[in-house]
N, C-alpha and C positions, 0 to 999 in steps of 0.2 A: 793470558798467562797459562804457562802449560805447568803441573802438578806432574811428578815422576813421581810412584812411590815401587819401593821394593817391601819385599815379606819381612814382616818386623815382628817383636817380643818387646812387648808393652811392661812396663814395672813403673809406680808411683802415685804420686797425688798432682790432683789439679782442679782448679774451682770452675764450676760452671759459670758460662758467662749468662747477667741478668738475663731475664727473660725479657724476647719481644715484644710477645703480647701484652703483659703488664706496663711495660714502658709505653706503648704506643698510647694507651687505655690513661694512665696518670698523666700521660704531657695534654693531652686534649682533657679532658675532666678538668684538671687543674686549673688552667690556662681560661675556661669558661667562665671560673668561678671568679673569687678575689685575687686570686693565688699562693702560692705556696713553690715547694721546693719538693724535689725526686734526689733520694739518695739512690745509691749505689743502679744508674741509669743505664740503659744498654741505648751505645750510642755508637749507630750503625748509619748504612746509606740508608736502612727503611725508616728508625723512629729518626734520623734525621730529616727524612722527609714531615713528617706527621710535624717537628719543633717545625719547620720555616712554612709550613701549610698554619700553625697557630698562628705563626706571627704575622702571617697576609690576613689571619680574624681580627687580627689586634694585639695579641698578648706580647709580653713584651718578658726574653728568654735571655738571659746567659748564663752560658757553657762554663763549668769550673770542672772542680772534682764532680760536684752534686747540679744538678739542673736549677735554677733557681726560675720565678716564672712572676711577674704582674699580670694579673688575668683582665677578663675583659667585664667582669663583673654581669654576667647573664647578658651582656649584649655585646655578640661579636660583628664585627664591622665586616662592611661589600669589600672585599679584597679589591687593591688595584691593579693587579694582574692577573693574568692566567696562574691558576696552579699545577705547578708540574709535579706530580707524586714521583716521578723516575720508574723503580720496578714495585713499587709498595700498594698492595691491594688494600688492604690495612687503610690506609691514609687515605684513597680511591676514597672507598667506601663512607670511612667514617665522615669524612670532609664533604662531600654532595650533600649528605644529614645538615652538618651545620651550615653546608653554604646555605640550604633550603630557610634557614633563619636570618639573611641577610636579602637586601635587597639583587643578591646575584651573582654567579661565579661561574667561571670556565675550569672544568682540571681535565686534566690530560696527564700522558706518563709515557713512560717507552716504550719499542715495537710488544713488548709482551702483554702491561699493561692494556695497549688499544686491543690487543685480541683477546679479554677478557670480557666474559656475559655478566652483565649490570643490569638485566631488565624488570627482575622482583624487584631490588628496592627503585628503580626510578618510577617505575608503579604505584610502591605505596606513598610514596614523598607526594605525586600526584593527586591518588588518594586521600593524604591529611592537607591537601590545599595547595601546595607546590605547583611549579611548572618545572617541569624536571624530562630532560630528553638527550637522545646523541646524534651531535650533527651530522655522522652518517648514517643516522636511521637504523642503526644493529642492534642497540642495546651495549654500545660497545665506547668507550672513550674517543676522542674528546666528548664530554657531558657540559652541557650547559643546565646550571640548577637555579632558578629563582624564586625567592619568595614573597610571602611569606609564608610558612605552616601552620598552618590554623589550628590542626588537631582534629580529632574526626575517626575514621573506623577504618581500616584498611586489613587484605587477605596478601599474607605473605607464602609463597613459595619457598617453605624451610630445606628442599631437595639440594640447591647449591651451594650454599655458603649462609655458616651461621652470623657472619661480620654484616650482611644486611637488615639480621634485626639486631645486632649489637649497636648498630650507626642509629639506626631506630631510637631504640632506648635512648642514645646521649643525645639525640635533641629534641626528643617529644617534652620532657620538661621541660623545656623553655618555648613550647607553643603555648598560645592564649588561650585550647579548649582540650580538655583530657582528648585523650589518645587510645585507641583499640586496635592493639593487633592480632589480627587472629592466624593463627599457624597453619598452612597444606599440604598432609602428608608430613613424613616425618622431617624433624628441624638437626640435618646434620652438623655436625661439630657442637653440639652444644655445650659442652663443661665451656666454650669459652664465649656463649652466653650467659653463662651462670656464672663469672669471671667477672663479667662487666656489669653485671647485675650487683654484684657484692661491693666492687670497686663505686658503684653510683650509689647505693646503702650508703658507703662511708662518708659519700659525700654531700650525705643528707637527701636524697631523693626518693620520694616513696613509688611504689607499684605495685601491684597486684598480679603475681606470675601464676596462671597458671599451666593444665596440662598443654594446650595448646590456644592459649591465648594469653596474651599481655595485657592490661589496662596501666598507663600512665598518667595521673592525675597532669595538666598545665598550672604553666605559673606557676613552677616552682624556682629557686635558688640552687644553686650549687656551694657546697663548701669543703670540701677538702682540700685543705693547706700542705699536707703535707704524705709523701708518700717511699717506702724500702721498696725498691723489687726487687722478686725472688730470682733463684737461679731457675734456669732454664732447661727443662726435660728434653723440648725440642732435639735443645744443644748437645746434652748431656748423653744423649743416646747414643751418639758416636763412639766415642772414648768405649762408654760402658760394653757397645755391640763389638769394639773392637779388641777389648778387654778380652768377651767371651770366644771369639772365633779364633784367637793366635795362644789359646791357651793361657793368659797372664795373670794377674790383679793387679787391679788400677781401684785407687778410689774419688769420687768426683768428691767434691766440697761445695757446699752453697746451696742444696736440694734440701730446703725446707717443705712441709705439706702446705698444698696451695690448691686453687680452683683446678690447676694445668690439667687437660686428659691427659695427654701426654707421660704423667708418671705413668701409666700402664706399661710403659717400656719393664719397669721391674719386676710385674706379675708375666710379661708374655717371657722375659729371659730365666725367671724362674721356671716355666713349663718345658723352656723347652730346655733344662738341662743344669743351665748356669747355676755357679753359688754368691747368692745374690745377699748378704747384707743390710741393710737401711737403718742408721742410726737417725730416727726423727727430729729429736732433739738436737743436735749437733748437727744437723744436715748431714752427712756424711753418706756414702750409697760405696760400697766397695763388691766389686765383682771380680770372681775366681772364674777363669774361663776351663769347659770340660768340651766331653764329646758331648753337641747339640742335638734334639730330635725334633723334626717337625711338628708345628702344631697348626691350628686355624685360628687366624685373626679376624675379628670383628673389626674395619676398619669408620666405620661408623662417626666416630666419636674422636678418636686419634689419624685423622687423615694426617699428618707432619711425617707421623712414624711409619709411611708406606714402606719408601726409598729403603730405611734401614733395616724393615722387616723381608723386606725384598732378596737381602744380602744374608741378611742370618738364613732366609732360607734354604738361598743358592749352597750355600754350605752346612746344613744341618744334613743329619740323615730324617732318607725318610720324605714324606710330600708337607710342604705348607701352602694354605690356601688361604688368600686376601682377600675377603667377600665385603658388601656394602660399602664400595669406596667410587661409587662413579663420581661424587663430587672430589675427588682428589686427581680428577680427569680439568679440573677449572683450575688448577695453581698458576705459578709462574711457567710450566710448560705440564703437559698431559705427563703427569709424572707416571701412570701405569702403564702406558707405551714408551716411556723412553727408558725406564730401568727394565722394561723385557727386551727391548731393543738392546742395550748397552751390556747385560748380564749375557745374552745371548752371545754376545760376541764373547766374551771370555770365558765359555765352554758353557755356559748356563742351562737347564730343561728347565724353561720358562715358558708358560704358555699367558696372554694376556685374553682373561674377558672381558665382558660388557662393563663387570662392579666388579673386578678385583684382579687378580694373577694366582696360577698354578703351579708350584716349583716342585719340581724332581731334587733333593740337594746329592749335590756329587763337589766335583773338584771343581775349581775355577783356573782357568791360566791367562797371564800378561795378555793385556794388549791394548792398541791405541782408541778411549772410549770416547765420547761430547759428551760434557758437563750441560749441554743446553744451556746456559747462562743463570743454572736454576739451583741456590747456593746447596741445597737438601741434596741434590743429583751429584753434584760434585762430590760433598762431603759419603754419602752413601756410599760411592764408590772408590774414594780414597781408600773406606774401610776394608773394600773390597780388593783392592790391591795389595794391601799389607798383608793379606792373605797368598793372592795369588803369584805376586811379584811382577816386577817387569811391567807396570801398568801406567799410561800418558792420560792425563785426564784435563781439558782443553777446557777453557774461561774460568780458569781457576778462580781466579779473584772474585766469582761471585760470593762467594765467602763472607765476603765484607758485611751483606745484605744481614746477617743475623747473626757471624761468628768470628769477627774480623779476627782475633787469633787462632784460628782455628789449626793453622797449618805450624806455626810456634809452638801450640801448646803440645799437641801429639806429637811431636819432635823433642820435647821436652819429658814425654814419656818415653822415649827410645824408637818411635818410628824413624822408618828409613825415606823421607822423603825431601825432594829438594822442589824448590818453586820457583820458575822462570821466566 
């Protein structure tokens, strides 16, 4: 699907769609346990992966308004088929963890998917007693994982992705011997370690966090019945980034305080200019957009928010620089080559490094970009368009993966776009 957007003037309200991360975290969690029910669920092509990866465990899921879930009561079942995650790293991840508790599982996913590095966690799965490998020998999907996990000590690789010791954590409680993970070098992304950490607390799971090490007691139970998630930062950065660059106010709705990095969207658009809002209590986040100034982003911690900080930059005055982000070089596509590659094309002084991008910001102008299939890329530059005007943005529909209204609801705020 191709995305056309023209220069638009944003005015209104609109709710964040739930968050991903939270949904993916409560349908597995739950599903483990006795079960329970997920209110207000973001139910996309990725956490619809993660429901039908449950239900080849065993759980037993239907779909209403609210998620409702019969879990598998700490013993999930040898799937009878391959699992296909689709584009969901997410579900990847966490799922080789739990297959490593049955007697065996194939998953696999799509062309992006197989080109994604899995080699820290098929290590420590190995490590806690697992046979855990890729049948072309890359570290790369299709994974074959078997177990059992015994539990045991393992050194984790925290450089690429915090979701392999997030996958870690959900299934070392249900090994038969506590668990030690020890952390190498620093553990990126983690607020959405510390996410799944709070989310297994709830669900009655004890551990011992520390600076860089984990201990998980075995032979534990799972029990959370029941779970809200919040809106989504991710999401909401759009709207808000596109709030600020066309001059408007918009207010998102459903941004309660949560584990998300991701809120830092609303201290970097406060630096660099915006008049930024946050009613806590009522979730509500309203932004007045002005003239923007360059700042420097730690990208560390909020790898999601590249894409968007990319665009604010291209158009702020002034340089911004995106430092500590090579693991956001592992997403659904090398997202710091393709938004210098794609920004570039629409007038951009983009320069990409090893760990982040350079921006000169000046103007941006139309023109025909590739979404890369990579829903953040697309959306980033949607935003970017509404600026520049005149702008074709190609596999539109990746969207679906995390905001399946995405392209309605900014239409909804007075963008100018049509989808084809």
């Amino acid at each position: 699907m191709i995305a056309r957007v023209q220069r638009s003037h944003l005015s209104g309200e609109v709710f964040a769609p739930p968050s991903k991360s939270y949904t993916h975290r409560a349908v597995l969690i739950i599903s483990l346990g006795p079960g329970g029910s997920i209110k207000r669920p973001l139910l996309s092509a990725d956490t619809r992966a993660t429901i039908s990866a449950s239900q080849a465990f065993g759980a037993e899921i239907d779909i209403h308004q609210d998620v409702r879930i019969k879990g598998v009561a700490d013993q999930p079942k040898t799937p009878e088929d391959v699992i296909n995650v689709l584009n969901s790293g997410t579900t990847l991840r966490f799922c080789s963890a739990v297959a490593a508790l049955t007697d065996g599982a194939v998953l696999t996913g799509d062309a992006s998917i197989r080109s994604r590095p899995n080699g820290p966690l098929l290590s420590c799965l190995c490590d806690l007693g697992a046979q855990a490998f890729s049948i072309r020998n890359n570290d790369k999907a299709p994974l074959v994982v078997r177990g059992k996990m015994n539990g045991g000590k393992a050194r984790l690789n925290g450089g690429v992705s915090s979701q392999f010791l997030s996958a870690l954590l959900i299934a070392a409680p249900l090994a038969e011997e506590d668990s030690t993970i020890a952390i190498e070098g620093e553990l990126k992304s983690r607020p959405y370690a510390e996410m799944t950490m709070d989310m297994l607390a709830q669900a009655g799971i004890r551990m011992e966090a520390r600076a860089q090490e984990f201990i998980v007691p075995g032979g534990q139970s799972f029990s959370l019945k029941g779970y809200t998630i919040p809106g989504d930062f991710s999401s909401a950065s759009y709207p808000l980034a596109a709030a600020a660059l066309t001059g408007s106010g918009v207010t998102v709705k459903g941004v309660l305080p949560s584990r998300q990095g991701d809120s830092a969207i609303i201290e970097i658009l406060s630096r660099m200019g915006a008049e930024v809002s946050w009613n806590k209590e009522k979730g509500e986040l309203k932004v007045i957009g002005g003239e923007l100034e360059g700042v420097d982003v730690d990208a560390g911690r909020t790898p999601d928010l590249v894409p968007t900080i990319a665009v604010l930059g291209a158009l702020a005055r002034g340089r911004t620089t995106v430092f500590n982000a090579e693991h956001v070089r592992h997403k659904e596509t090398d997202r710091l080559h393709a938004m210098a590659v794609e920004l570039s094309r629409m007038g951009a002084d983009i320069r990409e490094r090893p760990d982040g991008l350079e921006i000169e910001g000046g103007k941006l102008h139309g023109a025909k970009v590739h979404g890369y299939h990579d829903h953040r890329i697309v959306m980033a530059l949607a935003v970017a368009g509404m600026v520049a005007g005149n702008t074709e943005i190609d596999t539109a529909e990746s969207v679906d993966v995390s905001y399946p209204g995405f392209f309605a609801q900014m239409k909804g705020l007075g963008a100018e776009v049509e989808v084809n």
